[in-house]
C-alpha positions as CSV (number, residue, x, y, z in Angstrom):
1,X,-0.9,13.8,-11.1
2,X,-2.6,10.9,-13.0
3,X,-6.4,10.3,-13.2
4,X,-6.8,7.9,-11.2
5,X,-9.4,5.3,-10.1
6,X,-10.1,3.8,-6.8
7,X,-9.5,0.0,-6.9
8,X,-9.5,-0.8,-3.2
9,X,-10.2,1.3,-0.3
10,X,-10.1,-0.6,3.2
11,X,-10.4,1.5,6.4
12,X,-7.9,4.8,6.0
13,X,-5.5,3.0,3.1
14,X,-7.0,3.6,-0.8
15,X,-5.4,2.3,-3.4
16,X,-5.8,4.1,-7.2
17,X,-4.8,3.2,-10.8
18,X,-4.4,5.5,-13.6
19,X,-5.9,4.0,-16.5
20,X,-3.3,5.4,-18.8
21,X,0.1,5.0,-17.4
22,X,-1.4,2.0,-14.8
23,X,0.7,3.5,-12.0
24,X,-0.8,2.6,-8.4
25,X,-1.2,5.0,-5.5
26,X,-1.8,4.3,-2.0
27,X,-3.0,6.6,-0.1
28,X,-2.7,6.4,3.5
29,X,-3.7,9.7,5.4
30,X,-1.6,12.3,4.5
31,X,0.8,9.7,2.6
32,X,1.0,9.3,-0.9
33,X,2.7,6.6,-2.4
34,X,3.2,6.0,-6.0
35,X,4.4,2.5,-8.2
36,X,4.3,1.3,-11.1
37,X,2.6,-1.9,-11.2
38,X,5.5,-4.1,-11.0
39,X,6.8,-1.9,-8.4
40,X,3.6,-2.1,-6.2
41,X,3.7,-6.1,-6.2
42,X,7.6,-5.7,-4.8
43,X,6.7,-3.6,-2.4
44,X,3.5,-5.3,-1.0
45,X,5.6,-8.6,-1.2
46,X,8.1,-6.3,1.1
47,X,5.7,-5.8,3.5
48,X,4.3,-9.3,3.4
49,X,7.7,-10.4,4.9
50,X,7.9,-8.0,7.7
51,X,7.1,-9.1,11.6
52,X,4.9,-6.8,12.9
53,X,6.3,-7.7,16.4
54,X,9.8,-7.6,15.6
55,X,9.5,-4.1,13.9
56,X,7.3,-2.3,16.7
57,X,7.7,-0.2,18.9
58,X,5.6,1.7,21.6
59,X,5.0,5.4,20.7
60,X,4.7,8.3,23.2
61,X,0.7,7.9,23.2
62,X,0.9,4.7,24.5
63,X,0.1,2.6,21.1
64,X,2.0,0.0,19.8
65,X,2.9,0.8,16.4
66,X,5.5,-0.8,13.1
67,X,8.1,1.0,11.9
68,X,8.8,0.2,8.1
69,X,11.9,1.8,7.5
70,X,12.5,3.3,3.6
71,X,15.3,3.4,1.5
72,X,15.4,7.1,2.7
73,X,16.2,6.7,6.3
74,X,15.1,10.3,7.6
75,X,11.4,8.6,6.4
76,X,9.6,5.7,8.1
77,X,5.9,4.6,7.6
78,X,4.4,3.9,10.9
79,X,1.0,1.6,11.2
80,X,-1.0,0.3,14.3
81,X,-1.9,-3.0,14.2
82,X,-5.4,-2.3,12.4
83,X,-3.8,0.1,10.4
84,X,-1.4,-2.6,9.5
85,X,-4.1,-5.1,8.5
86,X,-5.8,-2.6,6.8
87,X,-2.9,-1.8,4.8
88,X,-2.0,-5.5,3.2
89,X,-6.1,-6.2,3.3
90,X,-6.3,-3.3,0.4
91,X,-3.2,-4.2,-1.0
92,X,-4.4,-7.6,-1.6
93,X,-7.2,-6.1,-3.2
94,X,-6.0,-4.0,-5.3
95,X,-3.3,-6.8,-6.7
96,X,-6.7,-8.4,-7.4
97,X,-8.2,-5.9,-8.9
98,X,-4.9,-5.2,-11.2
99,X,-5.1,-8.8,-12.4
100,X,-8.8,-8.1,-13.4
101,X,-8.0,-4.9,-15.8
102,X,-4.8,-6.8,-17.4
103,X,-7.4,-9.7,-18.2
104,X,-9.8,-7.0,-19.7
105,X,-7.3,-5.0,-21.6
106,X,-6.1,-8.2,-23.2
107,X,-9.1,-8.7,-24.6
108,X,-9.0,-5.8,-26.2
């Protein structure tokens, strides 16, 4: 695993870059996810699309909760609704953030 840094971290979803080979982590609980850069901005443009109403569903604790379905389909993400704006709140961030180090390391 890389050595990453944190570039956004926004209630339980942090988001990391490795400095070397720039891929992006989120990390989301006990949930890893890794992209590379281009890959991250596809999937948080993925997620950007989805309706939180029309993907939930109410979970045996009583919470609503979305189910984001992967291209494996024995694994789905599942996010509360603060979980959810969490989630796209770091994203946003860390897209941000990405756009910061690209200016930096072309002025190197």
């Amino acid at each position: 695993m890389c050595d990453s840094k944190i570039i956004s971290q926004i209630g339980s979803s942090v988001i990391s870059r490795c400095s070397e080979c720039r891929c992006v982590f989120i990390w989301n609980n006990n949930l890893i996810l890794s992209f590379s850069p281009e890959q991250f901005i596809q999937f948080r443009n993925f997620t950007v699309e989805l309706d939180f109403a029309e993907h939930m569903h109410s979970f045996p604790d009583g919470q609503d909760r979305l189910v984001m379905r992967t291209p494996v389909n024995d694994v789905q993400l599942t996010f509360t609704t603060e979980q959810w704006e969490d989630f796209h709140a770091a994203m946003d961030e860390a897209i941000y953030m990405q756009e910061i180090y690209a200016m930096m390391d072309s002025n190197n």
